[in-house]
PDB file of N, CA, C and O in Angstrom:
ATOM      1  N   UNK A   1     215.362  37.154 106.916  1.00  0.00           N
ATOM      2  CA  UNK A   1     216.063  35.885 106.953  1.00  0.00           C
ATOM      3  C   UNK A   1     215.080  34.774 107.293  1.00  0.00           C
ATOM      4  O   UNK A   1     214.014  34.863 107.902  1.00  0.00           O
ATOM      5  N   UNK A   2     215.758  33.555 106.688  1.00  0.00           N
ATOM      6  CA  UNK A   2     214.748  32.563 107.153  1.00  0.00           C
ATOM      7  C   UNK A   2     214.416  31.812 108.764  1.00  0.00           C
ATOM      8  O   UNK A   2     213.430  31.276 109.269  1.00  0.00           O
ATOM      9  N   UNK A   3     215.378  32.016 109.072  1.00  0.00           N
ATOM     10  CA  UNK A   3     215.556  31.710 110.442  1.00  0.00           C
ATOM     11  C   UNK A   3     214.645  32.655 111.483  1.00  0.00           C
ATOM     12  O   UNK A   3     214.013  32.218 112.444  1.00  0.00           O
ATOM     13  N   UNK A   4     214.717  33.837 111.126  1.00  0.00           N
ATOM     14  CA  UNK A   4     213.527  34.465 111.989  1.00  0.00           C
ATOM     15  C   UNK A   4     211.941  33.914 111.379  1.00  0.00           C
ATOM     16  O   UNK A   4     210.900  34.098 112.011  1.00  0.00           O
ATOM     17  N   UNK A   5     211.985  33.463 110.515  1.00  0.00           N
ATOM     18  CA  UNK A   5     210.021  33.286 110.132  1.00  0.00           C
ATOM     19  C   UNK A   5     209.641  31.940 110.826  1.00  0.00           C
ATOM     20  O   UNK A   5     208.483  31.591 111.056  1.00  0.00           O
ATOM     21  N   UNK A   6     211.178  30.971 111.242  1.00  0.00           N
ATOM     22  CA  UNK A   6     211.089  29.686 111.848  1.00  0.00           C
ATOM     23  C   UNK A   6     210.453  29.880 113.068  1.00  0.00           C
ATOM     24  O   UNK A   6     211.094  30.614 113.820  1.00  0.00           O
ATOM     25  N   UNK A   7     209.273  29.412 113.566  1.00  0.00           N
ATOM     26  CA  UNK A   7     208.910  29.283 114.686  1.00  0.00           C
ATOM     27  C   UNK A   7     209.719  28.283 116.272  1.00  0.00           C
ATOM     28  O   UNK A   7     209.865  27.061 116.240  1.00  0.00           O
ATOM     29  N   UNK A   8     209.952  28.780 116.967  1.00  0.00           N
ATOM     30  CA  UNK A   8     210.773  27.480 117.816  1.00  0.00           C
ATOM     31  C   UNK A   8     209.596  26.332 117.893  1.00  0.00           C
ATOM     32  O   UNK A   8     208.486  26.795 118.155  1.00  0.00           O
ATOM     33  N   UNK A   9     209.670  24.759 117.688  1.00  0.00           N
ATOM     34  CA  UNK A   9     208.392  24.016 118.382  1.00  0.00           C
ATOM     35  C   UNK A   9     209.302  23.343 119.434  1.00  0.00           C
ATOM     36  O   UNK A   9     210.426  22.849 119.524  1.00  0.00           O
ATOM     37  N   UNK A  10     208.081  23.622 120.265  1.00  0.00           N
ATOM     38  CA  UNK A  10     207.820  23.327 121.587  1.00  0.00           C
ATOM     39  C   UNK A  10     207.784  21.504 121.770  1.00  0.00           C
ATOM     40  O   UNK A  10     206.876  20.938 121.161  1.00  0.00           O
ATOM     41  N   UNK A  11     208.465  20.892 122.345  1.00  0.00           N
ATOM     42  CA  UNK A  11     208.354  19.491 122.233  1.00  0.00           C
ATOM     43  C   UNK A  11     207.685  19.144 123.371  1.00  0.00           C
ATOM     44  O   UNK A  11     207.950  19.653 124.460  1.00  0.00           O
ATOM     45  N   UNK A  12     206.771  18.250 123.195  1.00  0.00           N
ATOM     46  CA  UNK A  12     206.021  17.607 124.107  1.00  0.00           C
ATOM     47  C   UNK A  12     206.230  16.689 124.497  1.00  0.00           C
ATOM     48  O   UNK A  12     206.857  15.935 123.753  1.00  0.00           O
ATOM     49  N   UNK A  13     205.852  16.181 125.870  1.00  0.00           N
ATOM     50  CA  UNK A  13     206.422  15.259 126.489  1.00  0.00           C
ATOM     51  C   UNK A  13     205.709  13.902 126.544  1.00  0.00           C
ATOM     52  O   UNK A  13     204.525  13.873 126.881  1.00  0.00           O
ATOM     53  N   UNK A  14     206.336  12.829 126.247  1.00  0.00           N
ATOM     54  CA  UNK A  14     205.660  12.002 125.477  1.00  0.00           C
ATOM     55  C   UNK A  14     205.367  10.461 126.620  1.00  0.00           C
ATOM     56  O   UNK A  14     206.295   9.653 126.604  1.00  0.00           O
ATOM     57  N   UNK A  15     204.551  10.227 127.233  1.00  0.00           N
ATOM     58  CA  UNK A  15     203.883   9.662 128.024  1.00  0.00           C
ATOM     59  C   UNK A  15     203.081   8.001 127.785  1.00  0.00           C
ATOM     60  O   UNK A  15     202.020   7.952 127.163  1.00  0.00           O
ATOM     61  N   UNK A  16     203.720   6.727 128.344  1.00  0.00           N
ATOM     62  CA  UNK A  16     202.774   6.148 128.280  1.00  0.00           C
ATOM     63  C   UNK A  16     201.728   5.919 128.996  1.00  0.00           C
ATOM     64  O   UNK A  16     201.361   6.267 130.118  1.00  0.00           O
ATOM     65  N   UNK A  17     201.057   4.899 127.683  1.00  0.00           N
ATOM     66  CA  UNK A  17     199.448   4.689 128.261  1.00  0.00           C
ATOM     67  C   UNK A  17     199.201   4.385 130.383  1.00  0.00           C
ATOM     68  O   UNK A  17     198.622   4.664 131.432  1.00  0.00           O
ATOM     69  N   UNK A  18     199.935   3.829 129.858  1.00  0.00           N
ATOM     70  CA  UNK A  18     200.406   2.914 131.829  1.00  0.00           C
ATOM     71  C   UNK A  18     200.451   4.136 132.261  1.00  0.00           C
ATOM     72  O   UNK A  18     199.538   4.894 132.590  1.00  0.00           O
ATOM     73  N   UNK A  19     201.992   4.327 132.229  1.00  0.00           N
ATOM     74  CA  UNK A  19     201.949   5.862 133.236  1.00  0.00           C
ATOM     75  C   UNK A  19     201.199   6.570 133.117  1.00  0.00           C
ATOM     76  O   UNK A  19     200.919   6.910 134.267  1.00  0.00           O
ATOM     77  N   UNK A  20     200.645   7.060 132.499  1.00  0.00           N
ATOM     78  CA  UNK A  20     199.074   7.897 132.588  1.00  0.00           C
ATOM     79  C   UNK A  20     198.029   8.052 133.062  1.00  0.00           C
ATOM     80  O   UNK A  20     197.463   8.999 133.608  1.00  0.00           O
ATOM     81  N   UNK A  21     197.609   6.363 132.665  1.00  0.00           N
ATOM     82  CA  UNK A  21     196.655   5.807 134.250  1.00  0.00           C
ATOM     83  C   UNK A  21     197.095   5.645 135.164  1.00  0.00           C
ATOM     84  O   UNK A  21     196.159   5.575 135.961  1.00  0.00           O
ATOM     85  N   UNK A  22     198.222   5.487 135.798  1.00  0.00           N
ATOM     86  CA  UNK A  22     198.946   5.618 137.333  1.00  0.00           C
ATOM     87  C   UNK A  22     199.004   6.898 137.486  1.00  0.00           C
ATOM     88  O   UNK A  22     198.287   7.249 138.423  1.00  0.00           O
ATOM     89  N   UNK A  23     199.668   7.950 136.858  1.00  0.00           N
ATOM     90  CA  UNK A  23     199.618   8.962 137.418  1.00  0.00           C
ATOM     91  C   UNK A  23     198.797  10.396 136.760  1.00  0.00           C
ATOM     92  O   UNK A  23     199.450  11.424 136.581  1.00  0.00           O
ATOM     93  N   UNK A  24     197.748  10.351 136.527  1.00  0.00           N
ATOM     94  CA  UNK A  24     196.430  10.869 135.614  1.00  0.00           C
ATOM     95  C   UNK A  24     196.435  12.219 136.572  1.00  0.00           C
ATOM     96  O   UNK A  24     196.430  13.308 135.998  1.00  0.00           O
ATOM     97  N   UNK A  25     196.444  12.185 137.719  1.00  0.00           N
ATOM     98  CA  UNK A  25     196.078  13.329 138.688  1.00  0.00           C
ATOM     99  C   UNK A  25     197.338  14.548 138.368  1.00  0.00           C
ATOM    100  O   UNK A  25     197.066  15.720 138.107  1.00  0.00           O
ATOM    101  N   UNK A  26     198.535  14.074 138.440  1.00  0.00           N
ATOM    102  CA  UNK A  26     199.733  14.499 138.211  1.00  0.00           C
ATOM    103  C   UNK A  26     200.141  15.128 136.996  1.00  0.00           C
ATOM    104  O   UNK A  26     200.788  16.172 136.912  1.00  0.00           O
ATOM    105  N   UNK A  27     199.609  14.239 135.822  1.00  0.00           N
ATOM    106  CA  UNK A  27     199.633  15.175 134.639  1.00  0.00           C
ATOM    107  C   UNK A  27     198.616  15.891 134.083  1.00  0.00           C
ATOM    108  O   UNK A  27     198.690  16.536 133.037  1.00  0.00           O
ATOM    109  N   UNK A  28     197.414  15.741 134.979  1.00  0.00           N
ATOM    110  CA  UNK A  28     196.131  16.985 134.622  1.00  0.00           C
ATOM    111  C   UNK A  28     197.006  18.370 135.084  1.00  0.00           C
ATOM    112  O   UNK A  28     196.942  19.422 134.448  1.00  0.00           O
ATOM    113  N   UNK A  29     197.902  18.165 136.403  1.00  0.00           N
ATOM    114  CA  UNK A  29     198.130  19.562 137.120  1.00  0.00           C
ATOM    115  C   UNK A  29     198.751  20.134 136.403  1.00  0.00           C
ATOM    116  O   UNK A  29     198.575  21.350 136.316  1.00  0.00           O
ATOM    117  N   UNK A  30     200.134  19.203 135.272  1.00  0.00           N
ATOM    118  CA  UNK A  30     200.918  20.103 134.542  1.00  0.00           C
ATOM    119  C   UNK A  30     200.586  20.299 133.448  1.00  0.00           C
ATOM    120  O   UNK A  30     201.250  21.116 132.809  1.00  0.00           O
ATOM    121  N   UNK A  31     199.394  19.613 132.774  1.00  0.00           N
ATOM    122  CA  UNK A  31     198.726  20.357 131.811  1.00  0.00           C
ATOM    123  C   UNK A  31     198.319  21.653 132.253  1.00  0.00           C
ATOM    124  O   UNK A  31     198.713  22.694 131.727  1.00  0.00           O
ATOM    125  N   UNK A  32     197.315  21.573 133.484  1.00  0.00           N
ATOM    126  CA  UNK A  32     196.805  22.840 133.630  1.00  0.00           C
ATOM    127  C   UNK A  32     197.713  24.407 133.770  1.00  0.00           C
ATOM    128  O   UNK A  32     197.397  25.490 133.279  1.00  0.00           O
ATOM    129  N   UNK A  33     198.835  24.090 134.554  1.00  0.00           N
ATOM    130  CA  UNK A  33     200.371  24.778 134.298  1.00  0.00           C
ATOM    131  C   UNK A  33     200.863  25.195 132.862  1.00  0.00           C
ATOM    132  O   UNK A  33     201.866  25.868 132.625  1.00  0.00           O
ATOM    133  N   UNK A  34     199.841  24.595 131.809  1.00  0.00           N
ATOM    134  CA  UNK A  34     200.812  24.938 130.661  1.00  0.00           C
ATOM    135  C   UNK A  34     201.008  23.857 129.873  1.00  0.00           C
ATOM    136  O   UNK A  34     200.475  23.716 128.772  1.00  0.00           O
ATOM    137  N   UNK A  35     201.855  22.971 130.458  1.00  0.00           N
ATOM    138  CA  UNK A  35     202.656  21.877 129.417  1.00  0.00           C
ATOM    139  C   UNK A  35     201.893  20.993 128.181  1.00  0.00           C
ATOM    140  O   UNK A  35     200.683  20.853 128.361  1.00  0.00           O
ATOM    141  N   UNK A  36     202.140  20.720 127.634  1.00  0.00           N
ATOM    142  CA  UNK A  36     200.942  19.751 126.861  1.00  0.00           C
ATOM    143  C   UNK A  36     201.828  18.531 126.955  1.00  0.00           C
ATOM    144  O   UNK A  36     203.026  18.779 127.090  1.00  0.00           O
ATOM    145  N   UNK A  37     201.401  17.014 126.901  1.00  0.00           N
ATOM    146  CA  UNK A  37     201.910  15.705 127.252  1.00  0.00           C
ATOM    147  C   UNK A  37     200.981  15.093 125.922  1.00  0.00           C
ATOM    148  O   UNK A  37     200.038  15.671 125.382  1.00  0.00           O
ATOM    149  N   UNK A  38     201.475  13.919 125.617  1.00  0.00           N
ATOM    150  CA  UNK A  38     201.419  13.202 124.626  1.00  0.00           C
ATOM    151  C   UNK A  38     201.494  11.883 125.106  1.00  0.00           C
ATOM    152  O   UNK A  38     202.519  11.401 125.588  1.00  0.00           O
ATOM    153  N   UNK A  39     200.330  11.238 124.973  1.00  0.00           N
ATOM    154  CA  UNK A  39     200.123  10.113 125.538  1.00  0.00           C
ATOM    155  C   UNK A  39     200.266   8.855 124.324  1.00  0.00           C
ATOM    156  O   UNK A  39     199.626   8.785 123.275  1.00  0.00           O
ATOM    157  N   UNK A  40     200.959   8.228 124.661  1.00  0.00           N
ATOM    158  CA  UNK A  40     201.584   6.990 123.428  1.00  0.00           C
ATOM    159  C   UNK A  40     200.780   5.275 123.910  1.00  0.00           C
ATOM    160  O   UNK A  40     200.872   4.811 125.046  1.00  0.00           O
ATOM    161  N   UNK A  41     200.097   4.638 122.844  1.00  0.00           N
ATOM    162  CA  UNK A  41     200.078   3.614 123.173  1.00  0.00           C
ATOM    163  C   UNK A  41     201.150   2.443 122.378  1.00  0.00           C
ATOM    164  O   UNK A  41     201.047   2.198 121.176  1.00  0.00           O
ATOM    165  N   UNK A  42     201.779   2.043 122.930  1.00  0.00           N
ATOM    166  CA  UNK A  42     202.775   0.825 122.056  1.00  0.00           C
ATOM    167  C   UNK A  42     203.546   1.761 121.179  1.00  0.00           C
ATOM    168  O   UNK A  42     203.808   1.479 120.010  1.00  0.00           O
ATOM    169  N   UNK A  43     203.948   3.010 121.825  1.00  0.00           N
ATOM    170  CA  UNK A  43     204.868   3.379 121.320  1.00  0.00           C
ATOM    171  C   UNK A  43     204.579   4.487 120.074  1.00  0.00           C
ATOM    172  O   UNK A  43     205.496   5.024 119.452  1.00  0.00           O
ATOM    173  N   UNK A  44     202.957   4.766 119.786  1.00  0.00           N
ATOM    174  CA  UNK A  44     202.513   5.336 118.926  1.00  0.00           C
ATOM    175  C   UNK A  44     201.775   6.578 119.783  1.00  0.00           C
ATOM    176  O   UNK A  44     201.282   6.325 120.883  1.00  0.00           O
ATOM    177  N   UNK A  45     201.732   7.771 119.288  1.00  0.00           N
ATOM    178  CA  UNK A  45     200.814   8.631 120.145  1.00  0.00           C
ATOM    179  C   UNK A  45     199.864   8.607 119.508  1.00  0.00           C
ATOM    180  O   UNK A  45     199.707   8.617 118.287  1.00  0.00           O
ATOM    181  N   UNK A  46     198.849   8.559 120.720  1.00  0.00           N
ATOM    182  CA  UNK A  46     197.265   8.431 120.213  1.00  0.00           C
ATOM    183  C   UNK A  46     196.566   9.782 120.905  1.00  0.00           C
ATOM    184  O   UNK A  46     195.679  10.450 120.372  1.00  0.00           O
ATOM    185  N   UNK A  47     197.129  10.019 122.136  1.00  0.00           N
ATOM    186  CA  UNK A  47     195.980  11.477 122.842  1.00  0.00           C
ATOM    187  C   UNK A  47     197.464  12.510 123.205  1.00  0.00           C
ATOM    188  O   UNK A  47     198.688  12.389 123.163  1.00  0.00           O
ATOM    189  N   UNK A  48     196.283  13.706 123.624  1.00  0.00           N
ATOM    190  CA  UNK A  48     197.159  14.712 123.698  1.00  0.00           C
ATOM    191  C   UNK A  48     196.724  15.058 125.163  1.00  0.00           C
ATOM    192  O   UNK A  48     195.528  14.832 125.343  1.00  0.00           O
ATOM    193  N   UNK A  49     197.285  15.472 126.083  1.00  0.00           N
ATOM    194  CA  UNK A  49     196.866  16.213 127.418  1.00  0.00           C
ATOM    195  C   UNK A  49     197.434  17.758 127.161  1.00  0.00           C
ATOM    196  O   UNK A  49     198.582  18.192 127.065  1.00  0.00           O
ATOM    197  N   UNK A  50     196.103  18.412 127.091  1.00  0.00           N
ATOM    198  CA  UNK A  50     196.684  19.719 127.032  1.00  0.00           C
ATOM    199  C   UNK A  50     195.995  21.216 128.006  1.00  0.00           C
ATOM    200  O   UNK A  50     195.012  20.748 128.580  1.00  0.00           O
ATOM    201  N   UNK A  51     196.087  22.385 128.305  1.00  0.00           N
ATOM    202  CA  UNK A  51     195.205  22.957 129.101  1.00  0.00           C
ATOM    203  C   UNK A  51     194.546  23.552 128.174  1.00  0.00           C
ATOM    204  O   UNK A  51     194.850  23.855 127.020  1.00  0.00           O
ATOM    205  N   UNK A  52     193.298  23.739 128.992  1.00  0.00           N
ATOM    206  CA  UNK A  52     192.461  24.150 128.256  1.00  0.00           C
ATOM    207  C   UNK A  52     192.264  25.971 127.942  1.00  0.00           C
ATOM    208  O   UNK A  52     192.916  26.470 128.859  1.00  0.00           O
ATOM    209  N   UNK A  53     191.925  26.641 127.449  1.00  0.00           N
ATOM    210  CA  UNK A  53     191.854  28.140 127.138  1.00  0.00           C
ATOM    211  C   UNK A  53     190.753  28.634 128.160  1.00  0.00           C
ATOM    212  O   UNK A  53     189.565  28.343 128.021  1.00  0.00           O
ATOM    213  N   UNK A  54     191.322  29.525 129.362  1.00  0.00           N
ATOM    214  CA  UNK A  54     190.259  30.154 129.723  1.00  0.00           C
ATOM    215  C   UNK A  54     189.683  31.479 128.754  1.00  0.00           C
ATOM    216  O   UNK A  54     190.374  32.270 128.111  1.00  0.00           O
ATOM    217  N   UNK A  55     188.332  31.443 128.867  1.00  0.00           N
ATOM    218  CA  UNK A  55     187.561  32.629 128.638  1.00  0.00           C
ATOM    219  C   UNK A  55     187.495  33.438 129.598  1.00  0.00           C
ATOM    220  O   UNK A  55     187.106  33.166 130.733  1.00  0.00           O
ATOM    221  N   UNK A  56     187.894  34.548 129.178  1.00  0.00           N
ATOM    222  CA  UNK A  56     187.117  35.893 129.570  1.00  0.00           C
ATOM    223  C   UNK A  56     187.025  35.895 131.780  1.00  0.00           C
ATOM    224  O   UNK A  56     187.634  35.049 132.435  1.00  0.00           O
ATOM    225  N   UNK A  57     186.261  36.881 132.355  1.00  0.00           N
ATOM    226  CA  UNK A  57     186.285  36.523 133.703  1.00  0.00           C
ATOM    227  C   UNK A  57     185.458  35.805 134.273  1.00  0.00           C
ATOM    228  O   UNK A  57     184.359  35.581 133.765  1.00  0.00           O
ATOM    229  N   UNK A  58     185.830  35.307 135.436  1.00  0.00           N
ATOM    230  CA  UNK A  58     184.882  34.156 136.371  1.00  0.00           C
ATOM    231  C   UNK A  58     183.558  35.038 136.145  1.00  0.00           C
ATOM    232  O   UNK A  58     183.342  36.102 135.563  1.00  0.00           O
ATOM    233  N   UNK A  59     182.913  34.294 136.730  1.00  0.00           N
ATOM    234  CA  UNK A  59     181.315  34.415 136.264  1.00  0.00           C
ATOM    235  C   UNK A  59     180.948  34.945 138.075  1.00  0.00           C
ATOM    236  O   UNK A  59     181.409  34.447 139.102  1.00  0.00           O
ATOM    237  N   UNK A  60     180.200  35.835 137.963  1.00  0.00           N
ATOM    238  CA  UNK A  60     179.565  36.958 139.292  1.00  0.00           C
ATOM    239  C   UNK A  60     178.457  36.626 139.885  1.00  0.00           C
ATOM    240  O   UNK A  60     177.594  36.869 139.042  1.00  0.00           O
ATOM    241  N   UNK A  61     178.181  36.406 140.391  1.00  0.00           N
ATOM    242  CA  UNK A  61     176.782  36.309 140.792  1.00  0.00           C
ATOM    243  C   UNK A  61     175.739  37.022 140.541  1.00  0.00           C
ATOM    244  O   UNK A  61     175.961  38.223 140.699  1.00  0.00           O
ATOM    245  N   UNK A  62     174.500  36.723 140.154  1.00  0.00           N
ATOM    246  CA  UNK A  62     173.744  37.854 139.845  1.00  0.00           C
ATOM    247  C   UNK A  62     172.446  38.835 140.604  1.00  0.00           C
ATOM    248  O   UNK A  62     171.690  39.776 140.360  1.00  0.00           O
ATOM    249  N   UNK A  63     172.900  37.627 141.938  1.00  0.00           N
ATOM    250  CA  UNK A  63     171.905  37.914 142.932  1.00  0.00           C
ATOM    251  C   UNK A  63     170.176  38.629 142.461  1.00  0.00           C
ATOM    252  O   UNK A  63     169.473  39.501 142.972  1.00  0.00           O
ATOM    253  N   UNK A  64     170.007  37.663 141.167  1.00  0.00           N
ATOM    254  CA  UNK A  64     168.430  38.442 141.107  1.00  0.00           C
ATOM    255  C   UNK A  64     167.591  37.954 141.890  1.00  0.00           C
ATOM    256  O   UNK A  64     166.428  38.340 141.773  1.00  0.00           O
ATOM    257  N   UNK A  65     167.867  37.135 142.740  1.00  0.00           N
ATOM    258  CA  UNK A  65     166.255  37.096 144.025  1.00  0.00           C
ATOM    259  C   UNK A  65     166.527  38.323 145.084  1.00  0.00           C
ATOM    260  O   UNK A  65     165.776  38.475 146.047  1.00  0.00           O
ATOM    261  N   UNK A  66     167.408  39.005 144.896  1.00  0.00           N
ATOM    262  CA  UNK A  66     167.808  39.957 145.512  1.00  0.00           C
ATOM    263  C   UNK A  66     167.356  39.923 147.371  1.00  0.00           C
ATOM    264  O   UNK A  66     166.570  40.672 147.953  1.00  0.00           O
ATOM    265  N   UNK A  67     167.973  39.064 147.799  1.00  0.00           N
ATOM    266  CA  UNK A  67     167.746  38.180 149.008  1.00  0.00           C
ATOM    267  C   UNK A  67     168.998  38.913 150.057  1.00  0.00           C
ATOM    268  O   UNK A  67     170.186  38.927 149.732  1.00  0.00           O
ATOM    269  N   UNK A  68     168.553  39.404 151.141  1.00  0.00           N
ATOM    270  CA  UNK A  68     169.382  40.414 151.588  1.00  0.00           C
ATOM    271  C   UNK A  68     169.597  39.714 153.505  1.00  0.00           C
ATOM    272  O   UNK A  68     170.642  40.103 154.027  1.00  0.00           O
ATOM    273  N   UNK A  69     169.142  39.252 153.959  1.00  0.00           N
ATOM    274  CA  UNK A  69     169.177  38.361 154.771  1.00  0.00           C
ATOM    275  C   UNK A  69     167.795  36.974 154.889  1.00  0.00           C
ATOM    276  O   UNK A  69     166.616  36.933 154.539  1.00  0.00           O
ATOM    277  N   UNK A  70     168.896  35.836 155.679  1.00  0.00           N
ATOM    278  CA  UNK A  70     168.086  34.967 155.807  1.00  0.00           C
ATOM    279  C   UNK A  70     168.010  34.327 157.406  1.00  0.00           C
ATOM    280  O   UNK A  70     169.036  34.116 158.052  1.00  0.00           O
ATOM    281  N   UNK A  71     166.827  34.094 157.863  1.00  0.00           N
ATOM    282  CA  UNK A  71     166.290  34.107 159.013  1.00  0.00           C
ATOM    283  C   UNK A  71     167.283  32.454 159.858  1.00  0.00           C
ATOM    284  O   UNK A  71     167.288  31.323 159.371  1.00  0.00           O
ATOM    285  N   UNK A  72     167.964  32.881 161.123  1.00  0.00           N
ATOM    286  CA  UNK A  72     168.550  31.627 161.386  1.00  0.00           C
ATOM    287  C   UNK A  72     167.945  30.216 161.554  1.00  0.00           C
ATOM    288  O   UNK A  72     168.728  29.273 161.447  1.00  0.00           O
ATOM    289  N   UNK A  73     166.676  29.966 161.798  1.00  0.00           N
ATOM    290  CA  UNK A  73     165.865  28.749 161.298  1.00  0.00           C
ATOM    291  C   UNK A  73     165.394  28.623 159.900  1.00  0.00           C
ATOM    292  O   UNK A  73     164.298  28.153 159.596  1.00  0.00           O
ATOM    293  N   UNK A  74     166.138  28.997 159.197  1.00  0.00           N
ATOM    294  CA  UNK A  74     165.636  29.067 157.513  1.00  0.00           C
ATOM    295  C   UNK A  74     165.226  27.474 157.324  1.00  0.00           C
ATOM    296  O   UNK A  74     164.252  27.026 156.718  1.00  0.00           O
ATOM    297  N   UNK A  75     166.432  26.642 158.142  1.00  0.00           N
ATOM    298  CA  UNK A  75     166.548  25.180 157.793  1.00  0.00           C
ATOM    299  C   UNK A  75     166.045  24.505 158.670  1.00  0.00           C
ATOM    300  O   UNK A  75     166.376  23.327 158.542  1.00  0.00           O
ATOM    301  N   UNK A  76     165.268  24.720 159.677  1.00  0.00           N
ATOM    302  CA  UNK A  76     164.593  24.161 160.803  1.00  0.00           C
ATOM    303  C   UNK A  76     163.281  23.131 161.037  1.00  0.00           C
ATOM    304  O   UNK A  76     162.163  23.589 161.272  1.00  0.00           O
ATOM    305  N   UNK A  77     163.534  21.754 160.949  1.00  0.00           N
ATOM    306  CA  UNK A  77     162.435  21.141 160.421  1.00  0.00           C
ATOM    307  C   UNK A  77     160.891  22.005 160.644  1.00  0.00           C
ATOM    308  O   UNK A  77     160.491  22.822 161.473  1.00  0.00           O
ATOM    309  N   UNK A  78     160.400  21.459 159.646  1.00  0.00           N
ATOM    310  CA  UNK A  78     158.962  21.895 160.357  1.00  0.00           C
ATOM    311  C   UNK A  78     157.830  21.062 160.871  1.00  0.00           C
ATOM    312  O   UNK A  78     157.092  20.339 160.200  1.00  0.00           O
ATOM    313  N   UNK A  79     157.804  21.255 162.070  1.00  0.00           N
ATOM    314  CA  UNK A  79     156.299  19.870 162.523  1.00  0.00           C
ATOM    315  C   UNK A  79     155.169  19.440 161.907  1.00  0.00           C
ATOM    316  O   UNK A  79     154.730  18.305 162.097  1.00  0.00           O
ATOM    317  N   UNK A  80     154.513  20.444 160.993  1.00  0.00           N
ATOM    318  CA  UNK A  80     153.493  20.039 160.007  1.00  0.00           C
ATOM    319  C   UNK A  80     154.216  19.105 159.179  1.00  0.00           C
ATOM    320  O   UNK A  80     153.903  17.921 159.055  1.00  0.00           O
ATOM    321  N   UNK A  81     155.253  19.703 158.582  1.00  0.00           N
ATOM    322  CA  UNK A  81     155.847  18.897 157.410  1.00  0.00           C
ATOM    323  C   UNK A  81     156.087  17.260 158.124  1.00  0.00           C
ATOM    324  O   UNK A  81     155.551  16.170 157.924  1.00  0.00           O
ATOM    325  N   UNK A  82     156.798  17.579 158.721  1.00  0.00           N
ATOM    326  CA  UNK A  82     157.050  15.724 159.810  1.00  0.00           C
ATOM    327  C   UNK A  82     156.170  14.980 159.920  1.00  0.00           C
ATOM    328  O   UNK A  82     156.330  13.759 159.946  1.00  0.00           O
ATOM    329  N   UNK A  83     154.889  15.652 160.020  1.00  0.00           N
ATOM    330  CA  UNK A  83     153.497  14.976 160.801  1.00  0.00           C
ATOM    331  C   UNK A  83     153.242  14.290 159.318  1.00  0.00           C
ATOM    332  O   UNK A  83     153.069  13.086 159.129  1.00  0.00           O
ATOM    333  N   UNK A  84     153.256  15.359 158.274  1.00  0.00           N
ATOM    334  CA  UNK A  84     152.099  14.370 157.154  1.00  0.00           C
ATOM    335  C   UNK A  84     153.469  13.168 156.576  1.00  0.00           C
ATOM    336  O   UNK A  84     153.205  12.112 156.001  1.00  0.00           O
ATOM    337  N   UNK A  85     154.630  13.551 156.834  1.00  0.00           N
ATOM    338  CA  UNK A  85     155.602  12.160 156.147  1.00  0.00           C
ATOM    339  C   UNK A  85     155.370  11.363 157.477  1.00  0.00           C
ATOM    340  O   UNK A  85     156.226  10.506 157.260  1.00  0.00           O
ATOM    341  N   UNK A  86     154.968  11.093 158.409  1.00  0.00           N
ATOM    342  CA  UNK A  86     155.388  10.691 159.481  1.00  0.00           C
ATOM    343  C   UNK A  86     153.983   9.445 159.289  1.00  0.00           C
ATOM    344  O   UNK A  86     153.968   8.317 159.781  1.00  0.00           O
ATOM    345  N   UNK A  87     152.539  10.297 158.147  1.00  0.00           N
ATOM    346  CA  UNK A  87     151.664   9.353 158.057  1.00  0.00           C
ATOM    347  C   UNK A  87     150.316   9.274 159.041  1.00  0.00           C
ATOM    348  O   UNK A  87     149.378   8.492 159.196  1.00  0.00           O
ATOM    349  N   UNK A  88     150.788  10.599 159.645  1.00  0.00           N
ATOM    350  CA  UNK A  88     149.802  11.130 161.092  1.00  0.00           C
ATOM    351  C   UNK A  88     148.884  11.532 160.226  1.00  0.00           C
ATOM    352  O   UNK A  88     149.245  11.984 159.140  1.00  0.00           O
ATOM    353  N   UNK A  89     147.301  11.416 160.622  1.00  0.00           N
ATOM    354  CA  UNK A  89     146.255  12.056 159.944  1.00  0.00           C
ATOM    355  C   UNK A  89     145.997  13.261 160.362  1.00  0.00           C
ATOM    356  O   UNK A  89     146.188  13.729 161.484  1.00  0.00           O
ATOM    357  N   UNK A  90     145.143  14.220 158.559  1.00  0.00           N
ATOM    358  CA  UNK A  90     145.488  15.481 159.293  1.00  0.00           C
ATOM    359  C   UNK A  90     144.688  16.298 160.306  1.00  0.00           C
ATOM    360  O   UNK A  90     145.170  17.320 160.794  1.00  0.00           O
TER     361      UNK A  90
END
């Protein structure tokens, strides 16, 4: 039958320019949720807000410096270093 080969479409929600820039934060979230929004200027749609397709899994670390601890002054100025920015002769 023809009615089964009919796809349902999905209607999008149709957004102006204004409201969009007022509330931009708000309809990134329900894009990202799914929805797609349709952004209209003067009544015409010009953009689409939609989510984007994730790929595949988050990305792992690959730990190739293979760095297994680090010493608690790792970040501890160093006095040589100070002395020559500091302009002290050496």
């Amino acid at each position: 039958m023809l009615v089964n080969l009919v796809r349902p479409i999905l209607m999008s929600q149709f957004v102006s320019l204004y409201d969009a820039k007022t509330r931009l934060s708000a309809l990134v979230d329900r894009a990202a949720a799914g929805e797609e929004i349709v952004i209209a200027k003067n009544g015409v749609a010009c953009a689409r807000l939609m989510p984007i397709a994730q790929k595949g899994e988050r990305r792992k670390p690959a730990n190739a410096l293979r760095i297994k601890y680090i010493a608690p002054d790792f970040d501890a100025p160093d006095p040589e270093i100070e002395r020559l920015f500091a302009g002290d002769p050496p």
